[in-house]
mmCIF file as gemmi writes it, N, C-alpha and C atoms, coordinates in Angstrom:
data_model
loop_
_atom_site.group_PDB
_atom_site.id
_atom_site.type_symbol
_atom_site.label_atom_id
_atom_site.label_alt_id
_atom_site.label_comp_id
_atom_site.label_asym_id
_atom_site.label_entity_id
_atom_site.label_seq_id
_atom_site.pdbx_PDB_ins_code
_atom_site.Cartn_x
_atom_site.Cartn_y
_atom_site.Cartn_z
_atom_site.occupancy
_atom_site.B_iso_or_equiv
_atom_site.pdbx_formal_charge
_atom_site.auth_seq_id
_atom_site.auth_asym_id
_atom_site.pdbx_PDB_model_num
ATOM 1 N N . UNK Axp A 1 ? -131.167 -43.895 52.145 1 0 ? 1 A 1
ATOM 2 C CA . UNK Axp A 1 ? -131.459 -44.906 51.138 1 0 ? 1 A 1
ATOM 3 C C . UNK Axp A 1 ? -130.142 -45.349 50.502 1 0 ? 1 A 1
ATOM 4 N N . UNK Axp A 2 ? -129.77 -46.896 50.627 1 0 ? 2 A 1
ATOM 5 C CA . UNK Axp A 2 ? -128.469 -47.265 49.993 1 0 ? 2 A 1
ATOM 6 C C . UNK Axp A 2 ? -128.693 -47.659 48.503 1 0 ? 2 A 1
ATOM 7 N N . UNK Axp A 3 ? -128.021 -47.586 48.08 1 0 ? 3 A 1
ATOM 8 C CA . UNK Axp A 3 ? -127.507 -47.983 46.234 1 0 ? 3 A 1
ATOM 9 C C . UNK Axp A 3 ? -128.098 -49.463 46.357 1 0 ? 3 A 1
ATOM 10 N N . UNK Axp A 4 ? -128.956 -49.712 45.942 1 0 ? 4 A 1
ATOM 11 C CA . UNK Axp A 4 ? -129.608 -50.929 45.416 1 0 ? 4 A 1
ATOM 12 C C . UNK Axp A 4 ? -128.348 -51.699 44.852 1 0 ? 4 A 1
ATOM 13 N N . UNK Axp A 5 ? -128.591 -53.417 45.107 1 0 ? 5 A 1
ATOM 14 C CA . UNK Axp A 5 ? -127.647 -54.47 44.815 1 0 ? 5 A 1
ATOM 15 C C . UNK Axp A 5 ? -128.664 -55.083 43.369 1 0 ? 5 A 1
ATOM 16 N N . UNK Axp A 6 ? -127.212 -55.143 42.508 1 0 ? 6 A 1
ATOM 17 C CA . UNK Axp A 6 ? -127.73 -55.901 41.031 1 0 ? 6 A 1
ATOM 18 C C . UNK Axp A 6 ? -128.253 -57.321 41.679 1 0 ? 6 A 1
ATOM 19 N N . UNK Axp A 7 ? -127.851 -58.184 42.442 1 0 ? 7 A 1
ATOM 20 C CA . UNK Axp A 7 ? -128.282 -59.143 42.862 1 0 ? 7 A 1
ATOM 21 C C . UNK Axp A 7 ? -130.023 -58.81 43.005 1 0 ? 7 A 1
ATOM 22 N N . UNK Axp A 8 ? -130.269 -58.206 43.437 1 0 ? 8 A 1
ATOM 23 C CA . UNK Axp A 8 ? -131.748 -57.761 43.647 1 0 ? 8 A 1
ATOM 24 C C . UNK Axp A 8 ? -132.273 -58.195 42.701 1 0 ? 8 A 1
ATOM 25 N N . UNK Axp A 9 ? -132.172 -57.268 41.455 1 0 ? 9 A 1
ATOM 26 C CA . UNK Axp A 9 ? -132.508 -56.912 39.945 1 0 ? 9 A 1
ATOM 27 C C . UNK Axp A 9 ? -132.177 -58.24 39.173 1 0 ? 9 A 1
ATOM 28 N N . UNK Axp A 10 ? -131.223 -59.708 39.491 1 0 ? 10 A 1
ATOM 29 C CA . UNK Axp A 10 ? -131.196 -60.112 38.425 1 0 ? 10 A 1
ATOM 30 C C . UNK Axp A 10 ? -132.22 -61.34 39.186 1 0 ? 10 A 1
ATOM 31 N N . UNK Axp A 11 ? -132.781 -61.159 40.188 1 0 ? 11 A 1
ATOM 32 C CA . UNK Axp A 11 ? -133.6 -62.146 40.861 1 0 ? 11 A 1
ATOM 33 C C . UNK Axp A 11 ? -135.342 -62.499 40.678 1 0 ? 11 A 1
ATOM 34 N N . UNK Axp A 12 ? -135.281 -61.05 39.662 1 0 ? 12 A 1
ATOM 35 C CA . UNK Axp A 12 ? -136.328 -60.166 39.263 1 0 ? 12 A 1
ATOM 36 C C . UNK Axp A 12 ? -137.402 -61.362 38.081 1 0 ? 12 A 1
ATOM 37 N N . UNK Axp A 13 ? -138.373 -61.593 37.609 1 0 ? 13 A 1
ATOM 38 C CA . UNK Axp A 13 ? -138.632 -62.179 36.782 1 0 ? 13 A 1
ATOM 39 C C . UNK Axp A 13 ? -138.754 -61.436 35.18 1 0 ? 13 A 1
ATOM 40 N N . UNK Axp A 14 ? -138.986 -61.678 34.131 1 0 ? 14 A 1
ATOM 41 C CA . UNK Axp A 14 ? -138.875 -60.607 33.037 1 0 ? 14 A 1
ATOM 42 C C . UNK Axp A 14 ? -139.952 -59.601 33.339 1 0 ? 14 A 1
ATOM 43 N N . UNK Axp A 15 ? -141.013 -59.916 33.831 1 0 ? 15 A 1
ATOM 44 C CA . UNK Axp A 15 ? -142.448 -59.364 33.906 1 0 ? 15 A 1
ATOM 45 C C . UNK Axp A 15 ? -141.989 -58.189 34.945 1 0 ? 15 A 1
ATOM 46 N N . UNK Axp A 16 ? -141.471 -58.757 36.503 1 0 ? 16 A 1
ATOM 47 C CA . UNK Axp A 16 ? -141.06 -58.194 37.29 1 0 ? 16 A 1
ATOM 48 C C . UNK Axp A 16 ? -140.154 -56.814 37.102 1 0 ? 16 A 1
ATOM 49 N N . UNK Axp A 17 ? -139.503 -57.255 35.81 1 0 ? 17 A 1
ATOM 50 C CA . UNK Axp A 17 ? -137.983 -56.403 35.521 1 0 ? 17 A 1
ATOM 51 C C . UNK Axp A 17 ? -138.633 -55.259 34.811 1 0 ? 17 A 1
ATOM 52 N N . UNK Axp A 18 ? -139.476 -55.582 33.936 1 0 ? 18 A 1
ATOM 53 C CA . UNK Axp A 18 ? -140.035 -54.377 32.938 1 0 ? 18 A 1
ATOM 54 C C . UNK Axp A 18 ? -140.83 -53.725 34.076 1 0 ? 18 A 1
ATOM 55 N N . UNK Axp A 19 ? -141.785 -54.015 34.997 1 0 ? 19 A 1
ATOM 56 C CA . UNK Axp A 19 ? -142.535 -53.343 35.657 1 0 ? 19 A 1
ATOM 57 C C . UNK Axp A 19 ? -141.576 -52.082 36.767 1 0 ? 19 A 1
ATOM 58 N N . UNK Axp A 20 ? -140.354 -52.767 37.221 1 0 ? 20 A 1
ATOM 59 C CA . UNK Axp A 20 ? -139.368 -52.185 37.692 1 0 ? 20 A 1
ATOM 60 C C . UNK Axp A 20 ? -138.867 -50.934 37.493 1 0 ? 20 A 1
ATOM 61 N N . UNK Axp A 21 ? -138.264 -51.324 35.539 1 0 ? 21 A 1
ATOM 62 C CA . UNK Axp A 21 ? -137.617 -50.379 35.232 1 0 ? 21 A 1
ATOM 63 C C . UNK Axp A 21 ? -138.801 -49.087 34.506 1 0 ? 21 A 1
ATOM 64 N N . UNK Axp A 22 ? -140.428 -49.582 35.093 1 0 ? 22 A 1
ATOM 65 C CA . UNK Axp A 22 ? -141.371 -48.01 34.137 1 0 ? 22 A 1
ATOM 66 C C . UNK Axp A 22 ? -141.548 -47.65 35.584 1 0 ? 22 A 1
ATOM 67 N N . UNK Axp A 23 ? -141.701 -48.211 36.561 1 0 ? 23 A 1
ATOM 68 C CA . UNK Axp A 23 ? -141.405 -47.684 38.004 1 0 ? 23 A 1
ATOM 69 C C . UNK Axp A 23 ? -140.518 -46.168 38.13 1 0 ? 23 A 1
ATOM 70 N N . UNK Axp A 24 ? -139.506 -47.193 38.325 1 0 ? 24 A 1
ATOM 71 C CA . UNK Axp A 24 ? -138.141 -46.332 38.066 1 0 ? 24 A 1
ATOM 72 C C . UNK Axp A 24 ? -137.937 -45.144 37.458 1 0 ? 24 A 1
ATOM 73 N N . UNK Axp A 25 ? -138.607 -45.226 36.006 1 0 ? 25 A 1
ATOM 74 C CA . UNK Axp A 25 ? -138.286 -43.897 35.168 1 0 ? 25 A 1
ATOM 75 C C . UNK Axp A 25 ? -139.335 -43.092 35.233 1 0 ? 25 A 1
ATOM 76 N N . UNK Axp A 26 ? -140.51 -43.241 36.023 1 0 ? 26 A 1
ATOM 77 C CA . UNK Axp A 26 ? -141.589 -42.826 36.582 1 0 ? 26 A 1
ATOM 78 C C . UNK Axp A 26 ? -141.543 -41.842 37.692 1 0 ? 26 A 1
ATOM 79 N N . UNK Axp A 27 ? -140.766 -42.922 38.808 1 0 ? 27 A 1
ATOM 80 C CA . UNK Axp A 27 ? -139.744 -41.997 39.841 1 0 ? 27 A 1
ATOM 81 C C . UNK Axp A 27 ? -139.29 -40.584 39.18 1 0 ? 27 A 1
ATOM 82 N N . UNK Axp A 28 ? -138.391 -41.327 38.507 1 0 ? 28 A 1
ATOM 83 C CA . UNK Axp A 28 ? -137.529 -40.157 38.249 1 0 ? 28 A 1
ATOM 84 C C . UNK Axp A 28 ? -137.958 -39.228 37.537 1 0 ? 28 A 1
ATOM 85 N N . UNK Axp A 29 ? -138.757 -39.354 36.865 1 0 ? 29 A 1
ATOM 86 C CA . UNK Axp A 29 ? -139.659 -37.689 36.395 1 0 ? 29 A 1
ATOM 87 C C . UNK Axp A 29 ? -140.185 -37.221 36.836 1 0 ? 29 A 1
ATOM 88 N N . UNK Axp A 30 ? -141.152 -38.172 38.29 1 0 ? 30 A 1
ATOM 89 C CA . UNK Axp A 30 ? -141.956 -36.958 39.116 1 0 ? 30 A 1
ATOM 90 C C . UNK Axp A 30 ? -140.662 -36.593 39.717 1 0 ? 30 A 1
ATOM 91 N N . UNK Axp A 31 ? -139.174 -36.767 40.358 1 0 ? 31 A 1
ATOM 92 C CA . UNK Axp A 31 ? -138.302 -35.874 40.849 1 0 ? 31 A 1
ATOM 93 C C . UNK Axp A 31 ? -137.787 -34.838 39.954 1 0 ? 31 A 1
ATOM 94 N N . UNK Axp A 32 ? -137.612 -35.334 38.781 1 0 ? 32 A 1
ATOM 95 C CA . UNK Axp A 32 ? -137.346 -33.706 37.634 1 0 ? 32 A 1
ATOM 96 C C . UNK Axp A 32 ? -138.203 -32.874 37.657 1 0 ? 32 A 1
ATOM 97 N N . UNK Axp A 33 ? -139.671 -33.407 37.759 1 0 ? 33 A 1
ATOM 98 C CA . UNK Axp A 33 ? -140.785 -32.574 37.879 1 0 ? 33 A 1
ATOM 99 C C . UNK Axp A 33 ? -140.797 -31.773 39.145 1 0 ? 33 A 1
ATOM 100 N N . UNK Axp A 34 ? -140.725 -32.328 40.049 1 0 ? 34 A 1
ATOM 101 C CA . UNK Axp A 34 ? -140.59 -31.502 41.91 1 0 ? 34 A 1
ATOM 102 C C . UNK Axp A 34 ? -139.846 -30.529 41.538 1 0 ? 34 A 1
ATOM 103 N N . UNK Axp A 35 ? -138.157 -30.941 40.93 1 0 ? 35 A 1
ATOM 104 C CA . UNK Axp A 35 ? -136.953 -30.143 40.554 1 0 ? 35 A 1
ATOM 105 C C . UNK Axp A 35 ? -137.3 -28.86 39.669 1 0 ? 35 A 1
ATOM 106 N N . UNK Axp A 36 ? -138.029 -28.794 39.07 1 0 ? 36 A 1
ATOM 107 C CA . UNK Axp A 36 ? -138.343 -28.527 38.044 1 0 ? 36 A 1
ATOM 108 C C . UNK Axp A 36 ? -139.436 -26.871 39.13 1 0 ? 36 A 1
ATOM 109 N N . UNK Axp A 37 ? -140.585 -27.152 39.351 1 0 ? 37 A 1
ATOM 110 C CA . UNK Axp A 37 ? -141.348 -26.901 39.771 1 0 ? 37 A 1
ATOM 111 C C . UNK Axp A 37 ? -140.791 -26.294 41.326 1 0 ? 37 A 1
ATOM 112 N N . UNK Axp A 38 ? -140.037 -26.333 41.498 1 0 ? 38 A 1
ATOM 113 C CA . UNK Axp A 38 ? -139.335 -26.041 43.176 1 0 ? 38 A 1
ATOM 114 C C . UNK Axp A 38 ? -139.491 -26.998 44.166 1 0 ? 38 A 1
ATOM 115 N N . UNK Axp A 39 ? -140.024 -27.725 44.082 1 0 ? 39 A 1
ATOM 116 C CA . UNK Axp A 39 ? -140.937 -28.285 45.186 1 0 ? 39 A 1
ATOM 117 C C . UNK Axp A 39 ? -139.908 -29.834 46.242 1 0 ? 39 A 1
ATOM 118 N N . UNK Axp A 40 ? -138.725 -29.636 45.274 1 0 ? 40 A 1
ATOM 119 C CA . UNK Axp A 40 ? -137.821 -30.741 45.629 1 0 ? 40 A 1
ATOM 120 C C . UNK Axp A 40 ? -136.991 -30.225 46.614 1 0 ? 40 A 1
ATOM 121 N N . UNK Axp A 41 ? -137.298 -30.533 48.373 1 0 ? 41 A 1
ATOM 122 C CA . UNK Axp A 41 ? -136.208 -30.344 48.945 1 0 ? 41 A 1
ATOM 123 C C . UNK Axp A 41 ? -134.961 -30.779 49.353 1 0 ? 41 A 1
ATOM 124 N N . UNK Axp A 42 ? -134.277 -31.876 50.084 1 0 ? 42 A 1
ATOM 125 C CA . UNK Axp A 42 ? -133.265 -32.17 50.036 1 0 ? 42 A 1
ATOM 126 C C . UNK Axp A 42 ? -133.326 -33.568 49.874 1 0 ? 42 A 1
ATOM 127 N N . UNK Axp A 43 ? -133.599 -33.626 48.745 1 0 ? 43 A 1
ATOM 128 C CA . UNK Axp A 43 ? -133.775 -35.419 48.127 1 0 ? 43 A 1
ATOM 129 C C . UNK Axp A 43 ? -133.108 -35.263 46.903 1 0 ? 43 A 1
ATOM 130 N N . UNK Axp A 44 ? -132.441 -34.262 46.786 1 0 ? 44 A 1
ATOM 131 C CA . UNK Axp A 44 ? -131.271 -34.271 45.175 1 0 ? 44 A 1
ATOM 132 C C . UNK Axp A 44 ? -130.51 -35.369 45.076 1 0 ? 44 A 1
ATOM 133 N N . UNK Axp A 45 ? -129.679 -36.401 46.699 1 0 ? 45 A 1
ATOM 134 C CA . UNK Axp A 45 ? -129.609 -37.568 46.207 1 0 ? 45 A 1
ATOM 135 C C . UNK Axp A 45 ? -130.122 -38.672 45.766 1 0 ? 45 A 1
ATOM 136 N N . UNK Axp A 46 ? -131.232 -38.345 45.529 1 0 ? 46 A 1
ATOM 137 C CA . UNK Axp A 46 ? -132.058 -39.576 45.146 1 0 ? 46 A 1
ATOM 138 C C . UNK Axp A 46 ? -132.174 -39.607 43.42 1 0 ? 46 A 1
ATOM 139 N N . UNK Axp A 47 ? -131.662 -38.484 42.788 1 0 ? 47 A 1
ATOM 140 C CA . UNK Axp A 47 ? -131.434 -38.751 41.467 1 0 ? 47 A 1
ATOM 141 C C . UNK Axp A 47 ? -130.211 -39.641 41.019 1 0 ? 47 A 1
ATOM 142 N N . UNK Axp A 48 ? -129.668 -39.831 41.711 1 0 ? 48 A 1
ATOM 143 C CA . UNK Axp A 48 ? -128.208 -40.307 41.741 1 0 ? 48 A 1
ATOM 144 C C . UNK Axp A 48 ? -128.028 -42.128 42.082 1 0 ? 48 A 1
ATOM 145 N N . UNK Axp A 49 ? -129.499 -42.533 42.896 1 0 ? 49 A 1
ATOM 146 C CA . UNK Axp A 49 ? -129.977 -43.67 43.337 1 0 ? 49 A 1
ATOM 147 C C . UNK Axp A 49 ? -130.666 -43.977 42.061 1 0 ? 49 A 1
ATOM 148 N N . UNK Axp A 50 ? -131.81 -43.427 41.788 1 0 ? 50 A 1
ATOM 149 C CA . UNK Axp A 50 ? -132.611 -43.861 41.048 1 0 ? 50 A 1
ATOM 150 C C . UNK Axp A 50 ? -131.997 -43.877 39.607 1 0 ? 50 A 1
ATOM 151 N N . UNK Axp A 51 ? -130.872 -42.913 39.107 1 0 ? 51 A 1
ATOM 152 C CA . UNK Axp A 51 ? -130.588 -43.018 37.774 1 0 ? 51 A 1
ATOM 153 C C . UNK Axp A 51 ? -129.929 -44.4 37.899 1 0 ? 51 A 1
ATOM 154 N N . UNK Axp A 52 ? -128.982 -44.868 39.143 1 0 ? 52 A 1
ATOM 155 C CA . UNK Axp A 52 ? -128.227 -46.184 39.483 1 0 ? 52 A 1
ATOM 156 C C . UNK Axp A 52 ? -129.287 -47.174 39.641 1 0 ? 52 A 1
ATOM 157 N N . UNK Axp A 53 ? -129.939 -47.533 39.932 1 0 ? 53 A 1
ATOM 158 C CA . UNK Axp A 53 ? -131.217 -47.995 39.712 1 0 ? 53 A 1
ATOM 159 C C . UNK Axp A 53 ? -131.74 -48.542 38.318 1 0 ? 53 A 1
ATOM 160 N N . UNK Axp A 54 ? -132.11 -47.689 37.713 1 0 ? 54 A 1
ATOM 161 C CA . UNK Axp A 54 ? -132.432 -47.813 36.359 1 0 ? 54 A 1
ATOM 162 C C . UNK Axp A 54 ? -131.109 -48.304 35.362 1 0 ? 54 A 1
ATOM 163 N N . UNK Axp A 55 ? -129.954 -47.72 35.814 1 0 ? 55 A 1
ATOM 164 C CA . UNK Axp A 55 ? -128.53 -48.627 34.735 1 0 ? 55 A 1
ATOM 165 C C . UNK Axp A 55 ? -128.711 -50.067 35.371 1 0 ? 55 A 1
ATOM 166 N N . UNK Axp A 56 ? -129.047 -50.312 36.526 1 0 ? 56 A 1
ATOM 167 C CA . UNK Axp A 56 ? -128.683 -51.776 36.639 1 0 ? 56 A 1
ATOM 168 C C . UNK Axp A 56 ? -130.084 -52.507 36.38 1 0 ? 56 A 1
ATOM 169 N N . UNK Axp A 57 ? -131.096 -51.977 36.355 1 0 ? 57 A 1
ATOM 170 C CA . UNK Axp A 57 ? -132.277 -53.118 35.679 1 0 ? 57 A 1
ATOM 171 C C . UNK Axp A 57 ? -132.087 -52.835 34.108 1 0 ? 57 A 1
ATOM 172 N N . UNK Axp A 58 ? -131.538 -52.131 33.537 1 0 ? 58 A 1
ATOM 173 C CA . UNK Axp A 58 ? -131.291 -51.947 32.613 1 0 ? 58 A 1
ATOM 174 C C . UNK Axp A 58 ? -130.389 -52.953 31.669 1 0 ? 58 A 1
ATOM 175 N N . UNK Axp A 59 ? -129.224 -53.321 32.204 1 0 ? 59 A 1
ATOM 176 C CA . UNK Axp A 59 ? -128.175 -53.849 31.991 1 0 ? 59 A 1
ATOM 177 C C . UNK Axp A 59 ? -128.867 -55.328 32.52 1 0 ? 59 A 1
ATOM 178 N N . UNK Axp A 60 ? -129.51 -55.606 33.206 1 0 ? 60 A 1
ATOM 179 C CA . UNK Axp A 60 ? -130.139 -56.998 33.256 1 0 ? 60 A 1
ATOM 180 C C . UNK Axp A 60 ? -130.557 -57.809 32.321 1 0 ? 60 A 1
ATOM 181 N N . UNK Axp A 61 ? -131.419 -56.421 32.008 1 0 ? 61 A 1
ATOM 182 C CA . UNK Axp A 61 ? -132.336 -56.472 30.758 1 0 ? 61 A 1
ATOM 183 C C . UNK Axp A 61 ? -131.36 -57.154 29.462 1 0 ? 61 A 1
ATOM 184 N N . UNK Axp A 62 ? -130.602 -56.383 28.94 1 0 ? 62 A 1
ATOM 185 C CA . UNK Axp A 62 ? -129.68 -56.327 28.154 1 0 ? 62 A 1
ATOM 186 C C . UNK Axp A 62 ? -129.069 -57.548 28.112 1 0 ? 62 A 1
ATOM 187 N N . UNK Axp A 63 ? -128.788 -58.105 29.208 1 0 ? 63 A 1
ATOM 188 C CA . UNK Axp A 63 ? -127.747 -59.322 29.594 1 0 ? 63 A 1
ATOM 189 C C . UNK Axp A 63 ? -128.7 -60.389 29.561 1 0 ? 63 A 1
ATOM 190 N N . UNK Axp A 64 ? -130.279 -60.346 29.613 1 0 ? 64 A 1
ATOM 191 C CA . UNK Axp A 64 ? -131.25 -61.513 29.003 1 0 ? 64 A 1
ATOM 192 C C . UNK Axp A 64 ? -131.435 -61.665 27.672 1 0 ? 64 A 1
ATOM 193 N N . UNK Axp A 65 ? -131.384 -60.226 27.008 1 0 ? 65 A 1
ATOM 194 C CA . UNK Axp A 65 ? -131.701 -60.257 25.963 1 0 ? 65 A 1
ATOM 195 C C . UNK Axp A 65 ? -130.324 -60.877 24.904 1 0 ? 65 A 1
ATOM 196 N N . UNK Axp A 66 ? -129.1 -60.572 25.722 1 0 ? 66 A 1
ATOM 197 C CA . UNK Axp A 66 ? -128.116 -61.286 24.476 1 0 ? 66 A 1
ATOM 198 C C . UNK Axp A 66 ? -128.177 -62.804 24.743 1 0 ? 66 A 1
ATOM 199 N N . UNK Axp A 67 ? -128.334 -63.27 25.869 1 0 ? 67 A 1
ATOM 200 C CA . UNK Axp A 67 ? -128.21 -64.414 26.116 1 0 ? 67 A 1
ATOM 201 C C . UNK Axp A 67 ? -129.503 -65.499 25.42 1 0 ? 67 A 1
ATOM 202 N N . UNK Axp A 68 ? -130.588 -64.206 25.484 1 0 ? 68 A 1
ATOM 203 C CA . UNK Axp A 68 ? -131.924 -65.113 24.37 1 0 ? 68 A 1
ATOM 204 C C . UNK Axp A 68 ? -131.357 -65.344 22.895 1 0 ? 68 A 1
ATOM 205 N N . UNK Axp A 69 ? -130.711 -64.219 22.366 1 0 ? 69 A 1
ATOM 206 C CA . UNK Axp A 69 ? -129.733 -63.981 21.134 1 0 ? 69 A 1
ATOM 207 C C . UNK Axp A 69 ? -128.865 -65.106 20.769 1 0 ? 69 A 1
ATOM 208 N N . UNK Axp A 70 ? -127.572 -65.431 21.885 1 0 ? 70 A 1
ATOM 209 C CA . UNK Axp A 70 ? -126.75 -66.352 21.633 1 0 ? 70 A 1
ATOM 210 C C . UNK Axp A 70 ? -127.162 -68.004 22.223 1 0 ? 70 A 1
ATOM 211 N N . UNK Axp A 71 ? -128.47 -67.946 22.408 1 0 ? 71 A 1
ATOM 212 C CA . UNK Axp A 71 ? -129.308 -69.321 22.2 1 0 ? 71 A 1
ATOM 213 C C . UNK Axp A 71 ? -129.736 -69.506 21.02 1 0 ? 71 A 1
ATOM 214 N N . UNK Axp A 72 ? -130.411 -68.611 20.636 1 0 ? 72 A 1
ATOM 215 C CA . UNK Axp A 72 ? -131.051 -68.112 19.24 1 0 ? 72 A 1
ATOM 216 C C . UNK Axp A 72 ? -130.558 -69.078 18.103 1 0 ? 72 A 1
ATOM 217 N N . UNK Axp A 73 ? -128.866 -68.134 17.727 1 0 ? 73 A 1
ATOM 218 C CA . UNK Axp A 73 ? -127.753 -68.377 16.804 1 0 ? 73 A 1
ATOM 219 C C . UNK Axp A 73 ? -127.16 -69.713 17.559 1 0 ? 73 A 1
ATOM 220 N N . UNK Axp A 74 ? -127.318 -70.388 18.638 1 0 ? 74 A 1
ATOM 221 C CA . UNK Axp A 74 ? -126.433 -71.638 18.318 1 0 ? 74 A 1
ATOM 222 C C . UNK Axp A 74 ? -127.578 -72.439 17.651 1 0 ? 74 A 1
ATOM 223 N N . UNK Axp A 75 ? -129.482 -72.186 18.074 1 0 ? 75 A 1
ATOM 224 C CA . UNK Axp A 75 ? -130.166 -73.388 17.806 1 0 ? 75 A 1
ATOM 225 C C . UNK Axp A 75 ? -130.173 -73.471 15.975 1 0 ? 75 A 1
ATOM 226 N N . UNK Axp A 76 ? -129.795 -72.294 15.499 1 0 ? 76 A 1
ATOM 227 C CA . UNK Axp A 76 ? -130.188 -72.128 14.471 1 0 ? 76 A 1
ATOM 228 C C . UNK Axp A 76 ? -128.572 -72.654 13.382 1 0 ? 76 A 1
ATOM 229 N N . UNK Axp A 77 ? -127.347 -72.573 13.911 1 0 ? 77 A 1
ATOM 230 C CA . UNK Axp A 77 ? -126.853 -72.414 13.464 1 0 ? 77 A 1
ATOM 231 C C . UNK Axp A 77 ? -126.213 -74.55 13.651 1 0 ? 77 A 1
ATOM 232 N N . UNK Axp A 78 ? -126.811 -75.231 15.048 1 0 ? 78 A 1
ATOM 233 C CA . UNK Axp A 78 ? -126.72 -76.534 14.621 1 0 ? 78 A 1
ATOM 234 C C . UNK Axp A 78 ? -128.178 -76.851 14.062 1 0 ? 78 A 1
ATOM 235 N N . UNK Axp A 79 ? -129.053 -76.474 13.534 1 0 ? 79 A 1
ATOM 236 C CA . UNK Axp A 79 ? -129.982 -76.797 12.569 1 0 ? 79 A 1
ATOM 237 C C . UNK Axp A 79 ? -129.27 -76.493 11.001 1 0 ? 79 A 1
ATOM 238 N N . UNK Axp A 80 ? -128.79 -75.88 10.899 1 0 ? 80 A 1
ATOM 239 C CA . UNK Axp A 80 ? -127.855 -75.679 9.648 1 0 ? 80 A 1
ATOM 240 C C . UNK Axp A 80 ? -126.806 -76.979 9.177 1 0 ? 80 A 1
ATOM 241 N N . UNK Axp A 81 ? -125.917 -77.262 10.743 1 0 ? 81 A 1
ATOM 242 C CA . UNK Axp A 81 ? -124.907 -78.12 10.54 1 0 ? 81 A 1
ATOM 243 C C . UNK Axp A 81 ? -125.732 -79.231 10.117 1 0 ? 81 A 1
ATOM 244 N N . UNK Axp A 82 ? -126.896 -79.723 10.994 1 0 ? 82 A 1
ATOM 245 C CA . UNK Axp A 82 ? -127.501 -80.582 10.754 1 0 ? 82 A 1
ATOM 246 C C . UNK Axp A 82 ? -128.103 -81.17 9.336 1 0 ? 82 A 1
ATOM 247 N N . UNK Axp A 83 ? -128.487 -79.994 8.595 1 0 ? 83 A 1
ATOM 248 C CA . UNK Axp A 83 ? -128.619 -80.001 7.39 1 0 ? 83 A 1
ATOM 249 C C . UNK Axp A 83 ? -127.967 -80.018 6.371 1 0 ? 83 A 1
ATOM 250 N N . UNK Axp A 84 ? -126.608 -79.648 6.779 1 0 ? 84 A 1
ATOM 251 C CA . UNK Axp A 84 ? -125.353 -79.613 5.994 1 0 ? 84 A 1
ATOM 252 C C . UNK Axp A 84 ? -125.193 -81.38 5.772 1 0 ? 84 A 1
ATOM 253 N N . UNK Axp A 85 ? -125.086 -81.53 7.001 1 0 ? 85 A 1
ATOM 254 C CA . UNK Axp A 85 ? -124.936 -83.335 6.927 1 0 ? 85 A 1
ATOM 255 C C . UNK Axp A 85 ? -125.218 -83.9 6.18 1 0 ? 85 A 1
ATOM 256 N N . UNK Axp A 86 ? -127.116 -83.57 6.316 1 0 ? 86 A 1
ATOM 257 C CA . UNK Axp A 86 ? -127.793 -84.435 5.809 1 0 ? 86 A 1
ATOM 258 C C . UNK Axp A 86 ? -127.482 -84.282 4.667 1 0 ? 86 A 1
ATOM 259 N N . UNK Axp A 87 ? -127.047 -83.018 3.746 1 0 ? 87 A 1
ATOM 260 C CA . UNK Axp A 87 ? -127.299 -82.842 2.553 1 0 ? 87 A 1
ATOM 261 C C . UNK Axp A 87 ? -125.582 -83.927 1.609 1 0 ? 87 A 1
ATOM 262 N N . UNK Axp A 88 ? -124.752 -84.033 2.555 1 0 ? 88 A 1
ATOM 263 C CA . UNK Axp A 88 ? -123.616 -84.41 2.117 1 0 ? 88 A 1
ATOM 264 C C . UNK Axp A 88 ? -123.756 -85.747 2.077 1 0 ? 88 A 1
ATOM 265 N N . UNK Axp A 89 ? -124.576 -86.497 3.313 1 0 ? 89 A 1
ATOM 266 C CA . UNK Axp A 89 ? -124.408 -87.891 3.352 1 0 ? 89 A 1
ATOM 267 C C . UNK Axp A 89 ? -125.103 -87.651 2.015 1 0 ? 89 A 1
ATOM 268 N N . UNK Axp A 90 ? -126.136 -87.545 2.033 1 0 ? 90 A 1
ATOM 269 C CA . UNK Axp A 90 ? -127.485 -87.783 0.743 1 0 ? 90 A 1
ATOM 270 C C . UNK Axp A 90 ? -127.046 -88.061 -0.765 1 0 ? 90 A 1
């Protein structure tokens, strides 16, 4: 199993991305759990995939969410200028 490409993950839709990343951390507890329990045989690299996995839908995530942010603060912040205007012409 190769290291998953962020390209993958940012192709993802938001719906897609959240379903992904409870996937993911789902994975990875039934493998702590196997680990845990004995039952995990030679799939110890797959914690190493899946934790890489989860940083990069993660960081997707993150990288929508500032970008919803710094839409946010410009719409809000030329609704301000806008009002500034108005209030000076006035």
């Amino acid at each position: 199993m190769a290291l998953s490409n962020i390209k993958e993950a940012r192709s993802l839709s938001d719906e897609e991305l959240l379903n992904a990343i409870a996937e993911t951390k789902r994975e990875l507890f039934q493998l702590r759990f196997q680990k845990a329990i004995r039952q995990l045989d030679k799939q110890v690299h797959q914690f190493k995939h899946l934790r890489h996995r989860l940083s990069q839908l993660m960081t997707v995530q993150r990288q929508r969410q500032l970008i919803a942010l710094e839409e946010e603060a410009a719409a809000q912040a030329t609704a301000v200028a806008a009002a500034t205007a108005e209030s000076v012409s006035a």
